[in-house]
C-alpha positions in Angstrom: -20.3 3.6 -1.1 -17.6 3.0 1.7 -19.4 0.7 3.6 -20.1 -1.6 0.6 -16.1 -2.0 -0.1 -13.7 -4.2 1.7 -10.0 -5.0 1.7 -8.8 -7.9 -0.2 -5.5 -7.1 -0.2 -3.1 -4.3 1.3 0.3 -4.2 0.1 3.7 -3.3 1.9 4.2 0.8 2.3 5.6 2.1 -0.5 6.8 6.2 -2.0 3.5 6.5 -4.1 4.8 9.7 -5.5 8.2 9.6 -6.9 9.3 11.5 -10.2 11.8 9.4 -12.2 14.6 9.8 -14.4 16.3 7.7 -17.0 18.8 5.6 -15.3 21.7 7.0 -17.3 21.0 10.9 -16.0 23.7 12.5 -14.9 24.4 11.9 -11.1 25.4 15.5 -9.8 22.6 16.4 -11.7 19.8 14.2 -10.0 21.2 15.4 -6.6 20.5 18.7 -7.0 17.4 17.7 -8.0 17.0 15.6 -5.3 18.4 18.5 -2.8 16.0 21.0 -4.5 12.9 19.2 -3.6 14.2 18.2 0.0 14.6 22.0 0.8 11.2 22.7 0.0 10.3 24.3 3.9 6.3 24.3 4.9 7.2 27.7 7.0 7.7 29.6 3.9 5.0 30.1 2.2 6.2 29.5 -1.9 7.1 25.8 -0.1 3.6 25.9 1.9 2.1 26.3 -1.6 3.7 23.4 -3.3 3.5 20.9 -0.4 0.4 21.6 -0.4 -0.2 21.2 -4.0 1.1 17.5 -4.0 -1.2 17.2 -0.6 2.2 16.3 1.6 4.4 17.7 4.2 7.8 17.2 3.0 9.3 15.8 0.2 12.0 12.7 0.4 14.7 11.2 -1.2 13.6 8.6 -3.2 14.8 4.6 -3.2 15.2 2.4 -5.9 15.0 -0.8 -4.2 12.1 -2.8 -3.2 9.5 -2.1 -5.9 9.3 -5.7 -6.5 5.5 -6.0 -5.2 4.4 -3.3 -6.9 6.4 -4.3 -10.1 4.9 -7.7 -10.3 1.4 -6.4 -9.9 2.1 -3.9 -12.6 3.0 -6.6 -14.8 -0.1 -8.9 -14.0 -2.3 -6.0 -14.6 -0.2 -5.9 -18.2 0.5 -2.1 -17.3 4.3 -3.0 -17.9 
């Protein structure tokens, strides 16, 4: 029930979506990956589908800094 939870902790925003790739993949090839995604347009209707699929508007480029929160809690939880 929602009124019988409450927050003990909130952590910093982070990309709670990303698709990953092995850190030794081939750099041309990850931005056209990246580009691929990014051109996915909500006005057409094949990119309406799949943004709505994954329940956003847009896809981003991803970062790869600043997962140290979410790392660290990861390895607490002994997920990593």
């Amino acid at each position: 029930m929602p009124n019988g939870l409450r927050i003990i902790w909130s952590s910093p925003g982070y990309s709670h979506c990303c698709f990953t790739a092995h850190s030794d993949m081939d750099q041309e090839l990850v931005q056209k990956i990246t580009q691929a995604f990014v051109a996915i347009d909500a006005r057409d209707p094949a990119g309406n589908a799949i943004l709505e699929g994954e329940a956003c508007k847009a896809f981003v480029p991803g970062i790869t800094t600043g997962w140290e929160t979410l790392e660290k809690a990861a390895e607490q939880a002994s997920i990593l």
